[in-house]
C-alpha positions in Angstrom: 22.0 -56.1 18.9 23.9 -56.5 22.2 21.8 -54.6 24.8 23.8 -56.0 27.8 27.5 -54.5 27.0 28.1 -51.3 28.8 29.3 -48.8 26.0 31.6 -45.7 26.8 30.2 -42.9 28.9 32.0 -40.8 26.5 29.5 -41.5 23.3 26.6 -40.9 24.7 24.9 -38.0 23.3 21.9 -35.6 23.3 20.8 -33.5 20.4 17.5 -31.5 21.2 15.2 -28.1 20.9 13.5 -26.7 23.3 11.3 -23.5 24.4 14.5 -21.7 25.9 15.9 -21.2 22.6 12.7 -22.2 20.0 9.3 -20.5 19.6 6.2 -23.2 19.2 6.1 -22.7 15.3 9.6 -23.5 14.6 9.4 -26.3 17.6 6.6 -27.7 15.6 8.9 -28.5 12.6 10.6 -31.1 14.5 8.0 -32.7 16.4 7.3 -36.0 15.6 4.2 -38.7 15.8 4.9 -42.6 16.7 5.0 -43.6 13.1 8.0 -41.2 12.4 9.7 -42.4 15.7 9.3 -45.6 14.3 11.1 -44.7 11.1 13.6 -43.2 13.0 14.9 -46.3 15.4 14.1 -48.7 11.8 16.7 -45.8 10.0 19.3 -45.5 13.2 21.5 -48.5 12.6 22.1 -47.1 8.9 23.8 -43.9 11.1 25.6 -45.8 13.4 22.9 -45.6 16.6 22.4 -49.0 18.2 20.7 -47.4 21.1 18.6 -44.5 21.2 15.0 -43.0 22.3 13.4 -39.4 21.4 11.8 -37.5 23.5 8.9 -34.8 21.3 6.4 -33.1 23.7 4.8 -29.9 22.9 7.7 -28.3 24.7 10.6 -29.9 23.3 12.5 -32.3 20.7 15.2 -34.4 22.3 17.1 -37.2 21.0 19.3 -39.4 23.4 21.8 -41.7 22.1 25.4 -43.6 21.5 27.0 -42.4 18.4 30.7 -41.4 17.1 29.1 -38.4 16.0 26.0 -36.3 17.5 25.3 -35.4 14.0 24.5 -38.8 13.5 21.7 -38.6 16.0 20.3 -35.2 14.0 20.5 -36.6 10.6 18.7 -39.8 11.7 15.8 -37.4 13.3 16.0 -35.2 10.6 14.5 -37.8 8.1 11.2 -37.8 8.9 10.9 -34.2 10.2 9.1 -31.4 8.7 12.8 -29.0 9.1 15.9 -29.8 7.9 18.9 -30.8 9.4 20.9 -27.5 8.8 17.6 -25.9 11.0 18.1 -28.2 14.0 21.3 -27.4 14.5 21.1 -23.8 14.3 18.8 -24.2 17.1 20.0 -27.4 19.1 21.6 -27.4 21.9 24.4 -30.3 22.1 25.4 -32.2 25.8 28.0 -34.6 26.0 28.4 -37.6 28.7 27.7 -36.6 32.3 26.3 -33.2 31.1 23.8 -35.0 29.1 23.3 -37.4 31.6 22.7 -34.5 34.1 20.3 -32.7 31.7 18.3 -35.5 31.7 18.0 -36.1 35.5 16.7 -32.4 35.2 14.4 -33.2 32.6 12.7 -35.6 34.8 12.5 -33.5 37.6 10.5 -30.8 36.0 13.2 -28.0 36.5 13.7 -27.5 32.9 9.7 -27.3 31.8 7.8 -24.6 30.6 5.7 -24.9 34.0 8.4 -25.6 37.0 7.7 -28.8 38.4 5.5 -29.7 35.3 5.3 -34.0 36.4 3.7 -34.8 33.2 6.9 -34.8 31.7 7.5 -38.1 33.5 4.6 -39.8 32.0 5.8 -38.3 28.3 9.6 -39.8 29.2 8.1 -43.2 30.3 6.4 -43.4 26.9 9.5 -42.8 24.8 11.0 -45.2 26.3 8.7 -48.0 26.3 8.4 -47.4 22.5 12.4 -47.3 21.9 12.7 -50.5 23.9 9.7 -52.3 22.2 11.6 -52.3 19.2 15.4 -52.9 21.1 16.8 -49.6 21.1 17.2 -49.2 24.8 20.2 -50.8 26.0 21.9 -51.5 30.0 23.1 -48.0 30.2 19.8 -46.4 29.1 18.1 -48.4 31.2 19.7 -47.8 34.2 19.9 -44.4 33.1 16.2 -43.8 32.9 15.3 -45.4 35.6 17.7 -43.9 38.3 16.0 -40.5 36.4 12.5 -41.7 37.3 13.5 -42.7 40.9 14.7 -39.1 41.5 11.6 -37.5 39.7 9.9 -39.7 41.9 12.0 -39.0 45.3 11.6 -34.7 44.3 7.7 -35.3 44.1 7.5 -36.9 47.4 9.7 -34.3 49.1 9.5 -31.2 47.7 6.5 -28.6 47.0 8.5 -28.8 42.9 5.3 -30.4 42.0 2.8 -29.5 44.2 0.3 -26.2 43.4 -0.8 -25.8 39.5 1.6 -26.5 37.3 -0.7 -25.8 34.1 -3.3 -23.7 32.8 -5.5 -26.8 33.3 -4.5 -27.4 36.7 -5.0 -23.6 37.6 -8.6 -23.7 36.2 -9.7 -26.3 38.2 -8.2 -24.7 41.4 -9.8 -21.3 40.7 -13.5 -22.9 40.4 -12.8 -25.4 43.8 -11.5 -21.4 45.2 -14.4 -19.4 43.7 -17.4 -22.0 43.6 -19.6 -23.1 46.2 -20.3 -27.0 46.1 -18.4 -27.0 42.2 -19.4 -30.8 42.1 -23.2 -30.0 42.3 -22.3 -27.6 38.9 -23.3 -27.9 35.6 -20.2 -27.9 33.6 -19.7 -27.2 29.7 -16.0 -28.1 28.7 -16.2 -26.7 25.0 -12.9 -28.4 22.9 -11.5 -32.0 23.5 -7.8 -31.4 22.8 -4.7 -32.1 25.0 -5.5 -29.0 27.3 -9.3 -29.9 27.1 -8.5 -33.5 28.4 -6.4 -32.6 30.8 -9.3 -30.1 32.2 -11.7 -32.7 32.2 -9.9 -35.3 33.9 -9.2 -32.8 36.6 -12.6 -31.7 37.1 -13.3 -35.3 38.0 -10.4 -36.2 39.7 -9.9 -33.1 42.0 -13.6 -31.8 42.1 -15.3 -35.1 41.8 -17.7 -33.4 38.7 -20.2 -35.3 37.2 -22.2 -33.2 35.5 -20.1 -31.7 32.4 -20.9 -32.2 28.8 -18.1 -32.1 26.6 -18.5 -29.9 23.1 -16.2 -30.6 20.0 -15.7 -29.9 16.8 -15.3 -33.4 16.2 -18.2 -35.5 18.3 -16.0 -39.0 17.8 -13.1 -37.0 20.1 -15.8 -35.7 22.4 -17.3 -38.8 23.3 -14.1 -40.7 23.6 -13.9 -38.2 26.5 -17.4 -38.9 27.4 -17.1 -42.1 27.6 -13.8 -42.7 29.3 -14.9 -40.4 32.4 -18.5 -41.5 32.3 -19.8 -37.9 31.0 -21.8 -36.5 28.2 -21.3 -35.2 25.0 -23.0 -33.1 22.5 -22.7 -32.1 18.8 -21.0 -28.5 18.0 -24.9 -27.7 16.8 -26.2 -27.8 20.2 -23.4 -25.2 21.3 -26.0 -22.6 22.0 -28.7 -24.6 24.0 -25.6 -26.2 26.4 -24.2 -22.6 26.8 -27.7 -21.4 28.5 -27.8 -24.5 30.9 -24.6 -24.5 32.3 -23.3 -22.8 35.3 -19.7 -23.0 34.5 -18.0 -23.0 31.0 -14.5 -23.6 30.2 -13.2 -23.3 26.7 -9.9 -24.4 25.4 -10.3 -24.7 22.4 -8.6 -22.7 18.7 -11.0 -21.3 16.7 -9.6 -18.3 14.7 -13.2 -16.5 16.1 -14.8 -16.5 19.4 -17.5 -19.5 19.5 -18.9 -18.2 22.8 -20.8 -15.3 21.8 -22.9 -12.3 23.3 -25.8 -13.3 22.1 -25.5 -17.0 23.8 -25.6 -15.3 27.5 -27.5 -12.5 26.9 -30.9 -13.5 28.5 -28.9 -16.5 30.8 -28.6 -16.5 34.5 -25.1 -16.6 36.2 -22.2 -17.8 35.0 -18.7 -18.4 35.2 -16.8 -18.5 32.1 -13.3 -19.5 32.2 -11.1 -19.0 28.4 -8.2 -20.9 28.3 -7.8 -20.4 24.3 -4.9 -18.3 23.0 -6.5 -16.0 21.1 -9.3 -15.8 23.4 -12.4 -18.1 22.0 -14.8 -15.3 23.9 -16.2 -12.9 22.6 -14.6 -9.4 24.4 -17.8 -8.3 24.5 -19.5 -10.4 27.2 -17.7 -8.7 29.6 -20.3 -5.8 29.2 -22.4 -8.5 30.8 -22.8 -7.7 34.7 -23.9 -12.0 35.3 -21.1 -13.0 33.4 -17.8 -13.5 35.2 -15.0 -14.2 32.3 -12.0 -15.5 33.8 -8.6 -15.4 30.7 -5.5 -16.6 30.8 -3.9 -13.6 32.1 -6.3 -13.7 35.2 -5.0 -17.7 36.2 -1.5 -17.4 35.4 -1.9 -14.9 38.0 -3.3 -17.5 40.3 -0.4 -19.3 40.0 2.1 -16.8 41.7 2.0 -18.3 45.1 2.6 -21.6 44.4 5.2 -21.3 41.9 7.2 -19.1 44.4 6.9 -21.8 46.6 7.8 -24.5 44.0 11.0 -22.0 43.5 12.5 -21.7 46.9 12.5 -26.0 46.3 14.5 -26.3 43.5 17.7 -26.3 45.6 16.4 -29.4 47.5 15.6 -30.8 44.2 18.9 -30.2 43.0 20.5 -32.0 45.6 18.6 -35.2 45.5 19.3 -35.2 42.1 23.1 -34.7 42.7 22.4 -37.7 45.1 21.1 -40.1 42.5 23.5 -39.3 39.7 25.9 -40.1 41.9 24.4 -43.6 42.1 24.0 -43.4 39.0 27.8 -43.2 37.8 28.8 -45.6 40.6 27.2 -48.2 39.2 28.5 -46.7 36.1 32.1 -47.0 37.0 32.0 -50.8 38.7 30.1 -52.2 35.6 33.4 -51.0 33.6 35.3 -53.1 36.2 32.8 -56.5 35.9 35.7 -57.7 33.1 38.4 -57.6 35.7 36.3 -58.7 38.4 35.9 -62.0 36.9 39.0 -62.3 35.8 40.5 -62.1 39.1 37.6 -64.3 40.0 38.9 -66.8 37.9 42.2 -66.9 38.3 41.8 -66.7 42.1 39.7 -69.8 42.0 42.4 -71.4 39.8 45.2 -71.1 42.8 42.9 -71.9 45.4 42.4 -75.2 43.6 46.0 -75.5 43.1 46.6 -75.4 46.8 44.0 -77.6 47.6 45.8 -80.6 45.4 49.4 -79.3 46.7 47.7 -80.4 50.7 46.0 -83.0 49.7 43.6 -82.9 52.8 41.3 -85.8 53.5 39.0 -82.7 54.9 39.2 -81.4 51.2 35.2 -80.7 51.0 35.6 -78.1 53.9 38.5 -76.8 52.7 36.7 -76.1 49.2 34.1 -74.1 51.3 36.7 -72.1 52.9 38.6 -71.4 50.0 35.1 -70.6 48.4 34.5 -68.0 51.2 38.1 -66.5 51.1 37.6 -66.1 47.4 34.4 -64.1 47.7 35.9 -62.2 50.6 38.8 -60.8 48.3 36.4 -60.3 45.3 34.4 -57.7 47.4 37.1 -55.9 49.0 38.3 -55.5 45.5 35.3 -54.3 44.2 34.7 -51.9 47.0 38.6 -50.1 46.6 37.4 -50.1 42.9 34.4 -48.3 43.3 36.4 -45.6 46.0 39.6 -45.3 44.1 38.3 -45.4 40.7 41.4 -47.4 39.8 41.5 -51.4 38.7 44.8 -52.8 36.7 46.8 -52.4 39.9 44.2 -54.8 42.2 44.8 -57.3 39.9 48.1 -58.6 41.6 46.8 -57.2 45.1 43.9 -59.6 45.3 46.1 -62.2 44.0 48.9 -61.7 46.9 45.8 -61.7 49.6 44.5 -65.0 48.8 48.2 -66.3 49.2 48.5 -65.2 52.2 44.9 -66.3 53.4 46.6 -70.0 52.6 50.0 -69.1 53.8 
C-alpha cells in the first residue's frame, strides 16, 4: 500500500470504549491480545482500512483509522472480539476528523485516564503503534499524527505537575512506605502476586526506594521469577507463603484470590508489620486488624493519599490543554501544506519552464550565472507561496500570482 499519500482529514475515524461509559466486565469483551490485533490489520483491507492501529489497555478499546465508513473500523475489530458488533456500538463513542484527532492528543496527555495524568498510557500508545506499522498499517498522516501526540505528552510531562505525584495504586504504595518507613531500603519486602499491578509495584520499589530485599510470591513461580530475575530479586513457591509472611517487615499484596491468602494465623506470633492490600476484594483477612502489631493499609486508605497530588495535577490541566492546543495546531499546519505539495510543484515546474525560456530568449554568454539567479528567484517565489498558503488556507488562485512574480523578477 501507499503509505506516503496524504488521505482526507475528513475519513479519518475513531471507534472506541472506554471507562466513562463501560464497566471493566463489559470493557473486557472487547479487549484484545497481539494475536487478535494481528488478525485484525491481516482482516482490515477486506473492510476497506488501509491504515489503522488499536489501542486495548485495561481502560479502554480504541480503534484509529481511514475508512468510508466508521462501521468499517467496528466490524473489522469486532472479528476477533469476545462481543459483538451490535454491543460496541451501543457503547462506543464515535469522533470524526479534528475531534478525533483532538481526542487523541488528550489521550496522550493523560487527561482522559482513569488516574489523571496516568503517563503509562504513552508507553501503551507507543506499542500499538509499533505493531500496526510493523505490518504497514501506519501511514504519513498517522505518523505525523502520533508523533506530534507524543511530543505534547512529552512537553505536558516536562511542564506541568499532570504527571507528577501517584498516579496509581502502585505508585501510591510505594510513596506511603518511603512516607511511613524509616530506612524502607534496609526492609524486608514480601510482594505476594506477579500481575500487571504486582510488576508495576515491584519495579517501583526498586526504582524509587532502591529495595533489594523483596521476594516475590505467585501462584505461578515461572511469572514470579521472571520478576526475580529481571530486577535481580528473589522468588519463592506459593508453599512457602507462610514462612516468608513471618520474615518480612513489609508485605504488599495485589493479588485476586476469591479468599484472603494472608491470614490471622500467619501474623499471629510475628513481630511488626506493615501490610499494605491492594487486591479488590481485599486478599487480607478482616481479621488481622484485631492485631495491635499489624498495621493493614487498603485501598481505601491510599486512594486517600492521593488527594493532594491529584488536586495539584487538576489545577494543571488548563496548562496542559493549551500546549496541546499548541501542537495540534502544528499539527494541522503541516496538515494543510502537505495538501498543497501537488500545486507547489506544479508551480515549481512550470516556473522553471519560463525561466528557461527566458534564458534562451537573452541568450547571455553569462548564461551559467543567470541559471543561478533564476534558480534563486524560483525558490524565492516557491516559498512566499507556500507561506500565503499556509496563512490563507487558499491555493488555486497563487497559481497565476507566482507565475506573474517571476515575470516581473525578469522584466
Amino acid at each position: 500500500m501507499n503509505t506516503n499519500r496524504l488521505p482526507d482529514m475528513a475519513g479519518f475515524f475513531l471507534a472506541g470504549i472506554s471507562y466513562q461509559k463501560t464497566n471493566a466486565p463489559a470493557r473486557g469483551w472487547f479487549a484484545i491480545d497481539q494475536q487478535q490485533y494481528a488478525t485484525c490489520l491481516a482482516q482490515a483491507p477486506a473492510f476497506g482500512i488501509g491504515a489503522m492501529f488499536i489501542l486495548s489497555t485495561c481502560n479502554r478499546t480504541e480503534i484509529y483509522g481511514f475508512a468510508t465508513d466508521p462501521r468499517a473500523l467496528i466490524n473489522v475489530l469486532c472479528t476477533v472480539t469476545k462481543g459483538s458488533a451490535a454491543a460496541f456500538t451501543d457503547q462506543a463513542y464515535l469522533k470524526k476528523g479534528r475531534e478525533a484527532i483532538t481526542h487523541l492528543f488528550q489521550v496522550g496527555a493523560g487527561l482522559d485516564s482513569q488516574l489523571l495524568g496516568d503517563y503509562e498510557i504513552v508507553g501503551q500508545l507507543k506499542q500499538a503503534v509499533k505493531f500496526a506499522r510493523d505490518r504497514g498499517f501506519i501511514n504519513t498522516f498517522l505518523d505525523r499524527l502520533v508523533s506530534t501526540v507524543l511530543q505534547s505528552s512529552k512537553d505536558i510531562k516536562n511542564n506541568t505537575a499532570l504527571s507528577k505525584g501517584a498516579v496509581s495504586a502502585a505508585f501510591a504504595a510505594v510513596q506511603y512506605i518511603k512516607a511511613a518507613v524509616t530506612r524502607p531500603a534496609d526492609r524486608r519486602i514480601l510482594l505476594v502476586g506477579a500481575g500487571k499491578i504486582g510488576c508495576s509495584t515491584c519495579k517501583n520499589l526498586v526504582d524509587y526506594l532502591g529495595a533489594t530485599q523483596i521476594v516475590v510470591v505467585n501462584r505461578s513461580e515461572a511469572k514470579a521469577a521472571g520478576i526475580a530475575a529481571a530486577l535481580h530479586l528473589t522468588c519463592a513457591p506459593m508453599a512457602q507463603l507462610a514462612e516468608q509472611v513471618a520474615l518480612a517487615d513489609i508485605i504488599i499484596v495485589t493479588t485476586n484470590a476469591a479468599a484472603p491468602l494472608i491470614l490471622r494465623s500467619h501474623l499471629e506470633h510475628t513481630s511488626h508489620k506493615l501490610i499494605i492490600d491492594l487486591s479488590l476484594p481485599g486478599n487480607v483477612d478482616a481479621e488481622v486488624n484485631q492485631l495491635s502489631h499489624i498495621q493493614l493499609i487498603g485501598l481505601d486508605e491510599i486512594s486517600k493519599s492521593n488527594d493532594h497530588s491529584l488536586r495539584d495535577r487538576q489545577a494543571d490541566i488548563p496548562k496542559a490543554n493549551a500546549i496541546i492546543a499548541r501542537h495540534l495546531d502544528d499539527f494541522l499546519d503541516w496538515c494543510r501544506m502537505r495538501k498543497n505539495i501537488p500545486i507547489l510543484k506544479a508551480i515549481s515546474i512550470r516556473l522553471g519552464e519560463i525561466a528557461a525560456q527566458q534564458q534562451r530568449a537573452v541568450n547571455d554568454p553569462e548564461m551559467p550565472s543567470v541559471c543561478h539567479t533564476a534558480e534563486q528567484k524560483i525558490r524565492r517565489v516557491i516559498g512566499g507561496t507556500a507561506e500565503k498558503m499556509r496563512t490563507d488556507n487558499h491555493s488555486g488562485c497563487y497559481y497565476i500570482e507566482a507565475i506573474n512574480e517571476l515575470l516581473t523578477d525578469f522584466s
